[in-house]
C-alpha positions in Angstrom: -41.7 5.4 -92.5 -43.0 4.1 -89.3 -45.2 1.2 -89.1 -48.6 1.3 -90.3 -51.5 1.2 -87.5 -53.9 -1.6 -87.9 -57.8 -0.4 -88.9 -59.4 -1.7 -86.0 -59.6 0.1 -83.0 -60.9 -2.5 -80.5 -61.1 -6.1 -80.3 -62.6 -6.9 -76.8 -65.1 -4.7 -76.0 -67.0 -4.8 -72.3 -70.6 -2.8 -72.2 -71.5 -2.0 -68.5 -75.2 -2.9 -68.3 -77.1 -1.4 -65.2 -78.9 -4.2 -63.5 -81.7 -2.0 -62.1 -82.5 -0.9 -65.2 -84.1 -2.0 -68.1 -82.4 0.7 -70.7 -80.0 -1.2 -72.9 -78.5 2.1 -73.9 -74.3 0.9 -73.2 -75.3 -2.5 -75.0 -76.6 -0.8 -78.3 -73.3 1.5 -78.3 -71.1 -1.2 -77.9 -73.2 -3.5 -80.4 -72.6 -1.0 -83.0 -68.8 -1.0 -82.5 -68.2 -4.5 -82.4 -70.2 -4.4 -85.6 -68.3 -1.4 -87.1 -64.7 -3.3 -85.8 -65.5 -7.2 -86.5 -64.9 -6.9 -82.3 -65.5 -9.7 -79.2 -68.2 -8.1 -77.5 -69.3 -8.9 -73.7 -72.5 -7.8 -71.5 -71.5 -7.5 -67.8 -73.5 -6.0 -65.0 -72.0 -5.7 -61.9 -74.6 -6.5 -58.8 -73.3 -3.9 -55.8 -73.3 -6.2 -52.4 -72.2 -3.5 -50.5 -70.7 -6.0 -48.4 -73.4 -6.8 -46.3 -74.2 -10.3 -47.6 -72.0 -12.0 -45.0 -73.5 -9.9 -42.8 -77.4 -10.1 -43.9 -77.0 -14.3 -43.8 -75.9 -14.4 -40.5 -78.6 -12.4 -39.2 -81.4 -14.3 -41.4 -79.9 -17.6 -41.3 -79.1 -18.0 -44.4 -76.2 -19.2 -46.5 -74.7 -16.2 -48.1 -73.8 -18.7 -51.2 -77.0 -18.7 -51.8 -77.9 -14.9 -51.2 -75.2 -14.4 -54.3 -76.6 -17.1 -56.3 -79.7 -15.6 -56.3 -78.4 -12.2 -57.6 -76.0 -13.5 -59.7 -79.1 -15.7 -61.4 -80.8 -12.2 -61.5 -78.3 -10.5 -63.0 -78.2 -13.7 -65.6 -81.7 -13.0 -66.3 -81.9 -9.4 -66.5 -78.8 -9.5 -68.9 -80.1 -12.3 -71.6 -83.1 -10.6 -72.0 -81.1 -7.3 -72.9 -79.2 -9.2 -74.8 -82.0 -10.9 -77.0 -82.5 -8.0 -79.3 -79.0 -7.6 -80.2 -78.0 -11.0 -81.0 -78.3 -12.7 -84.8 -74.9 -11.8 -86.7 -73.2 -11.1 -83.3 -72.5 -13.3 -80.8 -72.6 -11.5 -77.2 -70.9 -12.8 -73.6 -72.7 -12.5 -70.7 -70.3 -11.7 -67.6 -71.7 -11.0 -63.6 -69.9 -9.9 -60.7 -70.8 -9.2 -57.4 -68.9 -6.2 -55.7 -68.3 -2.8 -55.6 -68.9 -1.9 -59.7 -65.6 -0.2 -60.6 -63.3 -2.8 -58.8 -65.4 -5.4 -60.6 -65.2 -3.5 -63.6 -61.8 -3.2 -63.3 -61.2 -6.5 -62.3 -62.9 -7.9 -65.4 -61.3 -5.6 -67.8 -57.3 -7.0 -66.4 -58.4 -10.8 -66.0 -59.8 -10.8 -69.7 -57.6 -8.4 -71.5 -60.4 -6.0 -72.7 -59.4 -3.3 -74.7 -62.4 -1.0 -74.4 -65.0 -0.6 -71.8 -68.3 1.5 -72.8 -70.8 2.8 -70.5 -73.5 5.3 -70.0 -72.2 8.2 -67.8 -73.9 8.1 -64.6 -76.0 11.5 -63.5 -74.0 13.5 -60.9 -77.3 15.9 -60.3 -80.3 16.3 -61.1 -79.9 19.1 -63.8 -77.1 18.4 -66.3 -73.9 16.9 -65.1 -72.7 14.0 -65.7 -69.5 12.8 -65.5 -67.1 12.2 -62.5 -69.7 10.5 -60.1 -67.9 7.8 -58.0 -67.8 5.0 -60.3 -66.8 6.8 -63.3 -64.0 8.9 -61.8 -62.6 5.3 -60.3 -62.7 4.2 -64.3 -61.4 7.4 -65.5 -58.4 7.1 -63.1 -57.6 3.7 -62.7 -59.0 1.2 -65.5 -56.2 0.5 -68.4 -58.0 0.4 -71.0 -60.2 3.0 -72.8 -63.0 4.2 -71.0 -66.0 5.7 -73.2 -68.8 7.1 -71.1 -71.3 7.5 -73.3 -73.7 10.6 -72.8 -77.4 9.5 -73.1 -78.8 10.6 -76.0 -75.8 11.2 -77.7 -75.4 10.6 -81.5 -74.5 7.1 -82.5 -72.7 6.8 -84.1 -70.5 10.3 -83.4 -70.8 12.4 -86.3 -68.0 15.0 -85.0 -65.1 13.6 -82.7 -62.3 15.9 -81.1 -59.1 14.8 -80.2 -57.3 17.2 -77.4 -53.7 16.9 -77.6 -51.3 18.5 -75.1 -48.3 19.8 -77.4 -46.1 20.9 -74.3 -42.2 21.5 -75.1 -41.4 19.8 -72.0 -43.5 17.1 -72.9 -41.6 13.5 -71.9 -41.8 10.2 -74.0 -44.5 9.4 -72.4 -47.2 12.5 -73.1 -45.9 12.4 -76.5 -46.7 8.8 -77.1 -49.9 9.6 -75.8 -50.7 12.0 -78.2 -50.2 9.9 -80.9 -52.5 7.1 -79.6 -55.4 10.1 -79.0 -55.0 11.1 -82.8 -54.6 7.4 -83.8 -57.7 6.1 -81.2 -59.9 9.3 -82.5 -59.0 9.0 -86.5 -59.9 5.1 -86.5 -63.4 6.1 -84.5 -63.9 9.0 -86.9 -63.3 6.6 -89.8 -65.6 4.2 -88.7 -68.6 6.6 -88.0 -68.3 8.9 -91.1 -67.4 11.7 -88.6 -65.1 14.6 -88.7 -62.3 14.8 -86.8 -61.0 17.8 -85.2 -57.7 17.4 -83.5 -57.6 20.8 -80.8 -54.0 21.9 -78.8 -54.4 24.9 -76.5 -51.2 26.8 -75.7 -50.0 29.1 -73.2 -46.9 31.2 -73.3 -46.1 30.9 -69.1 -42.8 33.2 -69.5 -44.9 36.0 -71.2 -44.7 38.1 -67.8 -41.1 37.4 -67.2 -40.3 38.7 -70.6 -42.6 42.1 -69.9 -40.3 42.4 -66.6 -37.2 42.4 -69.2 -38.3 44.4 -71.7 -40.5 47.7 -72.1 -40.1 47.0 -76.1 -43.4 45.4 -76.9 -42.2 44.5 -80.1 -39.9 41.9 -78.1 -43.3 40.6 -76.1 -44.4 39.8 -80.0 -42.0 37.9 -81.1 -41.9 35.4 -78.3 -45.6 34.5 -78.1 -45.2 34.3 -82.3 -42.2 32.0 -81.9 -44.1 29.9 -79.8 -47.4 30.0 -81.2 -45.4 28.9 -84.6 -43.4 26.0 -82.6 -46.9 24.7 -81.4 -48.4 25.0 -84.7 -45.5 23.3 -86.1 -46.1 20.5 -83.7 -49.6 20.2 -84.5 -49.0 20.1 -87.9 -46.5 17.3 -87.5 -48.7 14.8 -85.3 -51.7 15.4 -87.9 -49.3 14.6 -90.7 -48.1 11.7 -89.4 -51.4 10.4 -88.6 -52.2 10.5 -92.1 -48.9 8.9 -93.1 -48.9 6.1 -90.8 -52.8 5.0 -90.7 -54.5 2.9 -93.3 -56.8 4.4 -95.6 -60.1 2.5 -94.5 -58.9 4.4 -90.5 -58.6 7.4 -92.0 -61.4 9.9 -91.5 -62.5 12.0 -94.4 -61.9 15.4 -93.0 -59.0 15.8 -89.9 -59.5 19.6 -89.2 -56.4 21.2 -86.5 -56.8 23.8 -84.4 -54.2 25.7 -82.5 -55.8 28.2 -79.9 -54.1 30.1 -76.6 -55.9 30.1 -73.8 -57.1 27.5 -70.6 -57.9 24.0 -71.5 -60.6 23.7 -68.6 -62.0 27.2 -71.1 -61.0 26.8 -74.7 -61.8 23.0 -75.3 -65.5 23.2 -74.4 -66.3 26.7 -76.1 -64.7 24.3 -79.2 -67.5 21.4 -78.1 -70.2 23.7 -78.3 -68.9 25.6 -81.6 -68.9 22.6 -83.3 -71.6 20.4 -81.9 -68.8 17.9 -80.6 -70.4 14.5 -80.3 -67.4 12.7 -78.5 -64.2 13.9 -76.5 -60.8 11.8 -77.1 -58.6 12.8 -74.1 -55.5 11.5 -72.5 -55.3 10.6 -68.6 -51.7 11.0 -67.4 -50.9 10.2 -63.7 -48.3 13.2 -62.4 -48.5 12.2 -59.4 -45.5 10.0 -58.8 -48.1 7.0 -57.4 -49.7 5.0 -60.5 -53.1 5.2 -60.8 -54.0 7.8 -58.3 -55.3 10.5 -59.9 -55.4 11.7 -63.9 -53.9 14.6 -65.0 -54.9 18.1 -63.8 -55.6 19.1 -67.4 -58.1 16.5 -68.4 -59.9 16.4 -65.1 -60.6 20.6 -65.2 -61.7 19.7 -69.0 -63.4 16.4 -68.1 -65.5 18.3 -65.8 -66.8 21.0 -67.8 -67.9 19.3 -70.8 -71.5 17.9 -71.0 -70.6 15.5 -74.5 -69.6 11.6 -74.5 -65.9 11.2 -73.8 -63.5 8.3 -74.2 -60.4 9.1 -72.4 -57.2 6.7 -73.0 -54.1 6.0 -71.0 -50.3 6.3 -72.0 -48.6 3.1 -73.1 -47.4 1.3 -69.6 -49.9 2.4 -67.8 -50.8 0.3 -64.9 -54.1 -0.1 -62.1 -53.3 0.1 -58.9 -55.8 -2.7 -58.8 -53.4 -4.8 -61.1 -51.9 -6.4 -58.1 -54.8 -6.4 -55.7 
């Protein structure tokens, strides 16, 4: 048997606090999972310069050391009083940075080895969407660690959690391992919130037209999208089983519920969110690209896009930022 997963999810958790805003929304979410996981967690608020402070000193004669004192001082303030409700049983860090927010984020995350960062999704109109406005695509694509942006007014905790898992034949080493740390991420979460897990693969059979070209027995046409609706199905199967064999009880949710269904991703996975009230999205982000870090996988970002729930979107084991060496 392979070696047990340990309960806890996250040790080092980072909540993104807006400085211009007095909603402490991130800090509460990541409160209750340090709570839930016995977990390190740290306030940080990231004060945008926009590079003009150089700039702005000259002009006003003024030393721009002291410009960034002042905001940094500020963003002191601003986060100690968020803090203030929060604190008794858990002790919370207070981090600033001045810069633009996902390098700072980023940068933060790498020099102090978080393992989860948990922020509120940022607006990208004024009507419903959400995700993928500039900050959170840079997180979604480049940060290392989880990302969970965290739709306001979302449950807390999530009370029904799906895990999409990409079941390709052709998969490599490394999609596979990443499906087992979406199942393993999602069933520890699920565990932790009393939520059911539903673990979701969406197949396609690509040589179904090629085999139509060979064949004018439709019988034939049957028999291949069975066999590989079975071989997914069989896959699926397996990774759920051996979530449950490997995990310890007290990460184990109380109901993990597969389902196999043919169709898009981008169409099939949020008809599933809104069937089932979904609360939270665990996803993979796999760079295809050939350069590390620039873009996630087509897959996720089509699904990422259509969704309107939380999401928390991992990355394969030996993933690195391009802003690693920066």
């Amino acid at each position: 048997m392979s070696e047990r997963a340990p309960a806890a999810p996250f040790a080092n958790i980072v909540a993104i606090c807006d400085a211009g805003n007095t909603d402490a929304e991130s800090l509460a979410r990541g409160v209750d999972l340090a709570r839930a996981n016995g977990a390190r967690l740290t306030a940080l608020a990231v004060g945008d310069d926009h590079g003009d402070i150089h700039q702005f000193a000259r002009f006003a004669g003024i030393d721009a050391a002291d410009i960034e004192a002042g905001l940094t001082d500020g963003l002191k303030a601003g986060l100690s009083a968020k803090i203030t409700p929060f604190t008794g049983d858990l002790e919370i860090g207070i981090e600033t940075r001045l810069g633009r927010p996902f390098r700072e984020i980023i940068g933060d995350v790498i020099e102090n080895d978080r393992d989860l960062v948990i922020k509120m999704a940022e607006p990208f109109d004024r009507k419903h969407r959400y995700l993928f406005t500039s900050t959170d695509q840079h997180l979604l694509r480049k940060c290392p660690c989880p990302v969970w942006l965290a739709m306001p007014g979302a449950a807390q905790p999530p009370k029904t959690i799906l895990a999409a898992v990409d079941l390709d034949e052709e998969n490599g080493a490394a999609e596979n391992a990443l499906n087992r740390i979406i199942v393993d991420t999602a069933c520890r979460i699920a565990a932790i919130s009393g939520a059911t897990l539903h673990i979701t693969h969406v197949w396609d059979a690509p040589a179904e037209d090629l085999v139509r070209r060979w064949t004018n027995d439709e019988s034939d046409v049957r028999r291949y999208l069975d066999a590989t609706e079975d071989r997914r199905r069989t896959a699926l199967d397996a990774l759920t089983e051996q979530a449950r064999a490997d995990m310890d009880e007290d990460a184990l949710p109380e109901a993990i519920v597969p389902h196999l269904a043919r169709g898009r991703p981008r169409d099939v996975i949020p008809a599933h969110i809104d069937a089932m009230g979904v609360d939270l999205l665990v996803i993979g982000t796999l760079v295809r690209t050939g350069i590390p870090g620039l873009i996630i996988g087509n897959t996720a970002e089509d699904v990422l896009n259509a969704v309107d729930c939380s999401v928390l979107t991992v990355k394969p084991p030996g993933y690195v930022s391009p802003l690693a060496s920066v």
